[in-house]
N, CA and C atoms as an extended XYZ file, in Angstrom:
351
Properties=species:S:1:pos:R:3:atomname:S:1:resname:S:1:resid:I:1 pbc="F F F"
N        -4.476      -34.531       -5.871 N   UNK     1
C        -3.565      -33.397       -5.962 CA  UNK     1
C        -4.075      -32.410       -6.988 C   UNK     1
N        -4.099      -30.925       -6.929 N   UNK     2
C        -4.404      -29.913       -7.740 CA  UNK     2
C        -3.352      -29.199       -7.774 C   UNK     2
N        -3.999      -28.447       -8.843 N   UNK     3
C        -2.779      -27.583       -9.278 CA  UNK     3
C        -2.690      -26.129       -8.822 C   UNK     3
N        -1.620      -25.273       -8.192 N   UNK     4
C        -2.481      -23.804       -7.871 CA  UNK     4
C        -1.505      -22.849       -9.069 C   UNK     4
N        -2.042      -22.269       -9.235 N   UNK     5
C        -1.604      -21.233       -9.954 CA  UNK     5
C        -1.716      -19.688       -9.708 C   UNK     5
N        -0.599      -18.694       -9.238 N   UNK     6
C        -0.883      -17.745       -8.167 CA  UNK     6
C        -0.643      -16.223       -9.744 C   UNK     6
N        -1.572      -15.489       -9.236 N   UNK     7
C        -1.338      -14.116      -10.657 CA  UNK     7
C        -1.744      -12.921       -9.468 C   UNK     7
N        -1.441      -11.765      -10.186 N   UNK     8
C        -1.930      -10.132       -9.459 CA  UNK     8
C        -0.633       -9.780       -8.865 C   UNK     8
N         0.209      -10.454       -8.757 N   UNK     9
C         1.651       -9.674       -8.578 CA  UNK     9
C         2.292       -8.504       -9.257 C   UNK     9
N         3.213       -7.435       -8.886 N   UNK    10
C         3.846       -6.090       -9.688 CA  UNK    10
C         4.668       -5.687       -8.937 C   UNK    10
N         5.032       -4.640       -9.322 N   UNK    11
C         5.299       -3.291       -8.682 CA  UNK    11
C         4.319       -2.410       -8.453 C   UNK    11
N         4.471       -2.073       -7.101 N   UNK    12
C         3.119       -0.827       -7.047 CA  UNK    12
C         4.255       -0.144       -5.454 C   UNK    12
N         3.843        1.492       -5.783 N   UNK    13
C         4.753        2.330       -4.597 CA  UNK    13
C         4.162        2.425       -3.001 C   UNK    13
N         4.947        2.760       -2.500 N   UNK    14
C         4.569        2.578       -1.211 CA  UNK    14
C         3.060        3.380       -0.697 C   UNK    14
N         2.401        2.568       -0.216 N   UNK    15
C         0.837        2.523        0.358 CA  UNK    15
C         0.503        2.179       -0.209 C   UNK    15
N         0.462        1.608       -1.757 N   UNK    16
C        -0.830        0.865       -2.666 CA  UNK    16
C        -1.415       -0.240       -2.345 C   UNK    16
N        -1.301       -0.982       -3.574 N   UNK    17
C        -2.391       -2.012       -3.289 CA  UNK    17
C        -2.484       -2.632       -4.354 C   UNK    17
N        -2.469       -4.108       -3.933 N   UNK    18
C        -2.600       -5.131       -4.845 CA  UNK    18
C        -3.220       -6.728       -4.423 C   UNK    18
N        -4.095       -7.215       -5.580 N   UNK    19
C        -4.791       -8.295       -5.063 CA  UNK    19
C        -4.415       -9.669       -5.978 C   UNK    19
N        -3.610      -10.636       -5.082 N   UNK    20
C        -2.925      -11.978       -5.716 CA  UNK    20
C        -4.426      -12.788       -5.506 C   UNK    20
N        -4.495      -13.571       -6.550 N   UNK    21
C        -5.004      -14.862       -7.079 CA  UNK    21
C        -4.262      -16.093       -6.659 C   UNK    21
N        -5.052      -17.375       -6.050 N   UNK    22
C        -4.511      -18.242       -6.162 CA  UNK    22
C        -5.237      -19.403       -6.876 C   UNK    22
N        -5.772      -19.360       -8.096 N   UNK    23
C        -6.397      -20.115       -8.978 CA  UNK    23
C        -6.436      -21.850       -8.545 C   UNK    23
N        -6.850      -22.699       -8.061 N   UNK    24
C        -6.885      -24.447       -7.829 CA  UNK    24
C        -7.368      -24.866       -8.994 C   UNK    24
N        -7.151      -25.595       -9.431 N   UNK    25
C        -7.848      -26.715      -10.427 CA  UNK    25
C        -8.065      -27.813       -9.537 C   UNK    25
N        -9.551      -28.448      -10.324 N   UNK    26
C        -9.931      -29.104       -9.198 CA  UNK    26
C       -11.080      -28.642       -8.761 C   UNK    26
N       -11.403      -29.017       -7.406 N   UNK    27
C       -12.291      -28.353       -6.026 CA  UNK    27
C       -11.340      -27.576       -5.154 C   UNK    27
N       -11.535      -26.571       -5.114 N   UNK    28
C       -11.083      -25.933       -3.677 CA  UNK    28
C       -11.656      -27.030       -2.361 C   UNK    28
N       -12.801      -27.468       -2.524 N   UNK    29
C       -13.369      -28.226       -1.223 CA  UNK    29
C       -12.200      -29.914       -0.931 C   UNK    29
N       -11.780      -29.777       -2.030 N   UNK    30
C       -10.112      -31.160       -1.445 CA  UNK    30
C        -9.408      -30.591       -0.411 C   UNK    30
N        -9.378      -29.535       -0.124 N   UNK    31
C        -8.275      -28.912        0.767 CA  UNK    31
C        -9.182      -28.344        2.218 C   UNK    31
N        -8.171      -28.505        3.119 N   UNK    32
C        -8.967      -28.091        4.665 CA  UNK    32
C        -8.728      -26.448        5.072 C   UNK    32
N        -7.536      -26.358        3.919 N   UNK    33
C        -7.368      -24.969        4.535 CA  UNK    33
C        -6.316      -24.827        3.208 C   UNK    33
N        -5.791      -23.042        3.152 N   UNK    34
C        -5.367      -22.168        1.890 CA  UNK    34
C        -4.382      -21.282        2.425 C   UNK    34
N        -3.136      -21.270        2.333 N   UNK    35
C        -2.524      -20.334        3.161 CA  UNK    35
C        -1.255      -19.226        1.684 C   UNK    35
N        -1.318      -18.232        2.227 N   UNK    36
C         0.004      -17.834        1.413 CA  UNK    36
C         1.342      -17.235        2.092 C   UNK    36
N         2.343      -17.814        1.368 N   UNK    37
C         3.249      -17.732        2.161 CA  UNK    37
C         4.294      -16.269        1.215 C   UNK    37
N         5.013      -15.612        1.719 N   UNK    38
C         5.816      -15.081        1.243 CA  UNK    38
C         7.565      -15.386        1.283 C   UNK    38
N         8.808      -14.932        0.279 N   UNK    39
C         9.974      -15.005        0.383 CA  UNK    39
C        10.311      -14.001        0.162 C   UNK    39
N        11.157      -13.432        0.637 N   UNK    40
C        11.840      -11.952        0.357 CA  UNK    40
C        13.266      -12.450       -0.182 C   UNK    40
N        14.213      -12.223       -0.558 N   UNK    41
C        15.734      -12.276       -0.961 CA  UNK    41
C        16.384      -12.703        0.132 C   UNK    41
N        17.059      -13.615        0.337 N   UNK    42
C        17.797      -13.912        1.797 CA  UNK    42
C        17.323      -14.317        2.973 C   UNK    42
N        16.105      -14.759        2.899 N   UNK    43
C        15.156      -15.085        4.443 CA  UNK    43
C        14.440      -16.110        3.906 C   UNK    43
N        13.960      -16.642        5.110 N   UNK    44
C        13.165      -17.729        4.805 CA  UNK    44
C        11.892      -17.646        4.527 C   UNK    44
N        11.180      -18.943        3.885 N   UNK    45
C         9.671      -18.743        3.275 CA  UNK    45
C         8.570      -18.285        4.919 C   UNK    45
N         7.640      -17.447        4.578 N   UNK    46
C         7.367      -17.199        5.793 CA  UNK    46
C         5.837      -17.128        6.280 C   UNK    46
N         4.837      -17.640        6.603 N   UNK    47
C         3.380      -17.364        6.864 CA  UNK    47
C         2.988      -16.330        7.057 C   UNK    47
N         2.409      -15.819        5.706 N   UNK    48
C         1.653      -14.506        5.781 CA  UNK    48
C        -0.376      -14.432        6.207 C   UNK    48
N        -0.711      -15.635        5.560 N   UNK    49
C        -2.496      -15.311        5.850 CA  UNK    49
C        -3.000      -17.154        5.306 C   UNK    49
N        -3.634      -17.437        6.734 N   UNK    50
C        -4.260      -18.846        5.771 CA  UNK    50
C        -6.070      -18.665        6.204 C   UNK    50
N        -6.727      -19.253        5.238 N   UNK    51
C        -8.365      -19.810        5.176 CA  UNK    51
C        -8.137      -20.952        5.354 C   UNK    51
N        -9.644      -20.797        6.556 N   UNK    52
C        -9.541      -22.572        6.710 CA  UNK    52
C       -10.890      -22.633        5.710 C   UNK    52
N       -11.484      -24.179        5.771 N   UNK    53
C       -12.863      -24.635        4.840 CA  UNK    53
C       -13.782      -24.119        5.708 C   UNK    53
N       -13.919      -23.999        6.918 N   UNK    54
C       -14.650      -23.757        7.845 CA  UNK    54
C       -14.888      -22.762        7.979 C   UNK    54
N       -13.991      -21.847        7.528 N   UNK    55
C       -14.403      -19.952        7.604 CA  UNK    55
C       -13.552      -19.358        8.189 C   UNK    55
N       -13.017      -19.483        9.245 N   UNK    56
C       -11.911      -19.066        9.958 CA  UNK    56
C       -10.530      -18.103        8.831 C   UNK    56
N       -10.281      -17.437        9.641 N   UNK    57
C        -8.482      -16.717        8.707 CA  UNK    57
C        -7.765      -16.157       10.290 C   UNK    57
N        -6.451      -16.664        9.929 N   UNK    58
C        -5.372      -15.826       10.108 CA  UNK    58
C        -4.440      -15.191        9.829 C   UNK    58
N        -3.867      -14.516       10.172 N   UNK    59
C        -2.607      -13.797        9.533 CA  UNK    59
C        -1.494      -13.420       10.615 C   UNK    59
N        -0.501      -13.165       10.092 N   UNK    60
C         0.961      -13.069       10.965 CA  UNK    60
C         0.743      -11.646       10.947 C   UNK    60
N         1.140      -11.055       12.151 N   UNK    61
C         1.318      -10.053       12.845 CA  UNK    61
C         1.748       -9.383       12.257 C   UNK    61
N         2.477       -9.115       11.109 N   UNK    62
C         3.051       -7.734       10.445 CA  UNK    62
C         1.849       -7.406        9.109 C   UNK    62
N         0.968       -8.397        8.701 N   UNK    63
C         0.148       -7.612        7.739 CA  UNK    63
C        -1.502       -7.981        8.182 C   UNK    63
N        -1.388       -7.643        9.447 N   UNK    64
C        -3.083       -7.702       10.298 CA  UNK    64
C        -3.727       -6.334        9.848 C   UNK    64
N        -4.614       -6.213        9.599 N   UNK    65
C        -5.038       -5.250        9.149 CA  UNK    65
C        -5.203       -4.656        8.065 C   UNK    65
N        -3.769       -4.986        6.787 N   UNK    66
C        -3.622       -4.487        6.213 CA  UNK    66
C        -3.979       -5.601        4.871 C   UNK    66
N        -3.892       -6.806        5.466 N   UNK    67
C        -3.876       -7.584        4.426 CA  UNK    67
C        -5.255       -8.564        4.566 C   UNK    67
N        -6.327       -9.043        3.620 N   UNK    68
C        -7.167       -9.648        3.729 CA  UNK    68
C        -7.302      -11.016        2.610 C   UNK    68
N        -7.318      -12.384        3.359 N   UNK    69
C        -7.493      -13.778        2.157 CA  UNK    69
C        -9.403      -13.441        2.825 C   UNK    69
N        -9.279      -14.302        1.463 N   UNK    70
C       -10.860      -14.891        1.169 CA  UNK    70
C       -10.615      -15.695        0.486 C   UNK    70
N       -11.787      -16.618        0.242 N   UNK    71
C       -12.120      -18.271       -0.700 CA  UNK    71
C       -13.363      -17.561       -1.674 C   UNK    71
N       -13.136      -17.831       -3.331 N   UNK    72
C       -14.434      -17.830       -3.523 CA  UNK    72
C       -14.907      -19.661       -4.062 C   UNK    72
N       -15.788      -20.252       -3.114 N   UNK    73
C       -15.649      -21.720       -3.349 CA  UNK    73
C       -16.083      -21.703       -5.026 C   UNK    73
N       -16.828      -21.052       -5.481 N   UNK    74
C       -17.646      -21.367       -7.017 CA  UNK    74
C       -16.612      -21.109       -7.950 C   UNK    74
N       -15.064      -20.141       -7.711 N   UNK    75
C       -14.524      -19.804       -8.888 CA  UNK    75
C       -13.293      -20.457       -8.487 C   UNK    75
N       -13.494      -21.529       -7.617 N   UNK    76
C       -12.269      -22.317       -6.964 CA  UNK    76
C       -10.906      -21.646       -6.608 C   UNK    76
N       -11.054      -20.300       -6.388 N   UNK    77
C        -9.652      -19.361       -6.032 CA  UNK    77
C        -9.749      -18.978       -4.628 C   UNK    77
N        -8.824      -18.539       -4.585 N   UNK    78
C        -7.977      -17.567       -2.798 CA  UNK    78
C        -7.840      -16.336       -3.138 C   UNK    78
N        -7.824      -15.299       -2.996 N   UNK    79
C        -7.426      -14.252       -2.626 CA  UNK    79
C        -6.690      -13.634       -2.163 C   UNK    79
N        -5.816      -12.894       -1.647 N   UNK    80
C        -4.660      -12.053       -0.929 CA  UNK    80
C        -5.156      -10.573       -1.413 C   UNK    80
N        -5.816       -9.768       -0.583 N   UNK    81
C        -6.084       -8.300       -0.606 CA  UNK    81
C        -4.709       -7.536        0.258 C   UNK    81
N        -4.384       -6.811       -0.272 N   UNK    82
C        -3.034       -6.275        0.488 CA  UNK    82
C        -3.546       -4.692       -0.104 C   UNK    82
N        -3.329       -4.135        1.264 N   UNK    83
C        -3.543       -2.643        1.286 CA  UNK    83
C        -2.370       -1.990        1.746 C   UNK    83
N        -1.874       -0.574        1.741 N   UNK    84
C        -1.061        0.190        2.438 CA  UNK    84
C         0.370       -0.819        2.514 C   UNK    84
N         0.850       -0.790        1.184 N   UNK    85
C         1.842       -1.839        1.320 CA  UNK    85
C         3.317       -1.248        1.366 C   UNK    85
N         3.995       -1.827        2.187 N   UNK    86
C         5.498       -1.415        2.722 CA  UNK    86
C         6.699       -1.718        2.023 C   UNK    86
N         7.556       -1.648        1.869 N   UNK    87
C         8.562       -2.002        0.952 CA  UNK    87
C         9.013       -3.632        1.856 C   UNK    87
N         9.052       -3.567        2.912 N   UNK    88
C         9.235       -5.057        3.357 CA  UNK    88
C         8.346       -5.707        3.486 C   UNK    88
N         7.240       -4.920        2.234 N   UNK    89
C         6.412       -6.309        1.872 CA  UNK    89
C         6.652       -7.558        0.318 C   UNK    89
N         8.135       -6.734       -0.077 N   UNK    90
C         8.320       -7.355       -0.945 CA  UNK    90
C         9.036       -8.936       -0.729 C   UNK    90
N         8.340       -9.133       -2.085 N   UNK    91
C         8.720      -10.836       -1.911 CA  UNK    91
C         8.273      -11.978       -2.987 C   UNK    91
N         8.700      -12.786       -2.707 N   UNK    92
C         7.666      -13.745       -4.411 CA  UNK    92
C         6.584      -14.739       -3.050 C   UNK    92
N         5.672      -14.380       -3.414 N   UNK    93
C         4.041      -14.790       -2.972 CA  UNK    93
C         3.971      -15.972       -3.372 C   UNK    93
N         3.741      -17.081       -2.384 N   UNK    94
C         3.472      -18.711       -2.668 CA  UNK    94
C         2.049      -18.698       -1.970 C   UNK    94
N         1.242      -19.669       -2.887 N   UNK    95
C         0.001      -20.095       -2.396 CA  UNK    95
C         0.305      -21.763       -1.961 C   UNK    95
N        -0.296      -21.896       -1.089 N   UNK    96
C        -0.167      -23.543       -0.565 CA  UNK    96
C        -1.920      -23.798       -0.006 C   UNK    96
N        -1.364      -25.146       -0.168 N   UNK    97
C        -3.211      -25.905        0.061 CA  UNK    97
C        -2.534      -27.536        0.503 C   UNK    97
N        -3.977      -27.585        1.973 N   UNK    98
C        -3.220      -29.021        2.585 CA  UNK    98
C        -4.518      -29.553        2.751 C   UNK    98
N        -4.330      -31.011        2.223 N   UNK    99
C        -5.667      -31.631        3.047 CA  UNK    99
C        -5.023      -32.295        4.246 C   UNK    99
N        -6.036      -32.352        4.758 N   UNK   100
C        -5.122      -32.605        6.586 CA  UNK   100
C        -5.904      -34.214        6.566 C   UNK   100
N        -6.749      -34.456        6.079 N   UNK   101
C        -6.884      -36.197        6.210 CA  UNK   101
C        -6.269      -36.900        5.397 C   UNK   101
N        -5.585      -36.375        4.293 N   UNK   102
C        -4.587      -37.249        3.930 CA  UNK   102
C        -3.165      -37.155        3.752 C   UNK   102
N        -2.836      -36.047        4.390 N   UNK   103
C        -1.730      -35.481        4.328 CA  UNK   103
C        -1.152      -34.739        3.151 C   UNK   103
N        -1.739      -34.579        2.141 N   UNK   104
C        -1.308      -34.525        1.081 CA  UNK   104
C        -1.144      -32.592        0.805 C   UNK   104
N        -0.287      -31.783       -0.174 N   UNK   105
C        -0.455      -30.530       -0.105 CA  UNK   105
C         0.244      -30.075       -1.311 C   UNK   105
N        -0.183      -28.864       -1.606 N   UNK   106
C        -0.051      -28.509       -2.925 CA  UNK   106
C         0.982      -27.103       -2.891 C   UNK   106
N         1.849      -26.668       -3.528 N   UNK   107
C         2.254      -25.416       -3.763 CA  UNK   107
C         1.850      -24.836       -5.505 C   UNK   107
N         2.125      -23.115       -5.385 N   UNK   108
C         1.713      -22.228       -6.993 CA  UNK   108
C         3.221      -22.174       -6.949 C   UNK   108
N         3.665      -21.670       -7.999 N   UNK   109
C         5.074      -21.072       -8.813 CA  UNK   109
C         5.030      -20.292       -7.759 C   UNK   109
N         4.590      -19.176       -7.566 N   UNK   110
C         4.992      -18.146       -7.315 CA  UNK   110
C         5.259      -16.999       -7.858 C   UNK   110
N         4.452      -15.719       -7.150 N   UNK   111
C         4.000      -13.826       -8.126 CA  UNK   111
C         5.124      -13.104       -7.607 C   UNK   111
N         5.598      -12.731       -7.932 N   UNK   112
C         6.418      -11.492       -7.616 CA  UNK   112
C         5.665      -10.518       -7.074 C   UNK   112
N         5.981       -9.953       -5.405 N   UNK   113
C         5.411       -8.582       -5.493 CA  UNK   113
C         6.508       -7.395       -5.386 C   UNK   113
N         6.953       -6.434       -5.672 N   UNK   114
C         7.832       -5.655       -5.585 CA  UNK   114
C         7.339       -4.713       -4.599 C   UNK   114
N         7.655       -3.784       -3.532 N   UNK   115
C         7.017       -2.673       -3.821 CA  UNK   115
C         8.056       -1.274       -3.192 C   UNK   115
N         8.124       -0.333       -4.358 N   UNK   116
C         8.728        0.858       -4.401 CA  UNK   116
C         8.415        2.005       -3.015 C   UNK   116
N         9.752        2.467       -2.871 N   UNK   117
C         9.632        3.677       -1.749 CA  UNK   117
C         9.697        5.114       -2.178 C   UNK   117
């Protein structure tokens, strides 16, 4: 089990831009895949963008384009690039990590992102 620890959260106004950290202790290479999830106030936690180990990414249909994960394996972190950001992109940002051969999976606290109209 590792630890994640998620930073780069704010306030920033509508169209900016901001890039969350999801720091592992550990190896990033324990985990098969890296996903971040978002919560807004009143809704449920929700799949925004996962990396697999293999290279692969997806993302949910409302921030395609706009939003980009990456792995850097050497500085054991994740990424979340978010561009042109919407006010219903606000939310507190969870990083999660699963190893899929042992079932085992990790959650961060969680960043605040705000963002102003």
């Amino acid at each position: 089990q590792g630890q994640l620890v998620e930073s780069g959260g704010g306030l920033v106004q509508l169209g900016g831009s901001l890039r969350l950290s999801c720091s592992i202790s550990g190896s990033i290479s324990n985990y098969d895949f890296v996903s971040w999830y978002r919560q807004a106030p009143g809704k449920q936690r929700e799949l925004v963008a996962t990396v697999f180990s293999t290279g692969p990414s997806n993302y949910a249909d409302g921030v395609k384009h706009r939003f980009t994960i990456s792995g850097d394996i050497g500085m054991n972190t994740v990424y979340l690039q978010m561009n042109s950001l919407k006010p219903e992109d606000t939310a507190v940002y969870y990083c999660h990590a699963r190893n899929d051969r042992d079932g085992s999976s990790d959650w961060g606290q969680g960043t605040q992102v705000t963002v102003s109209s």
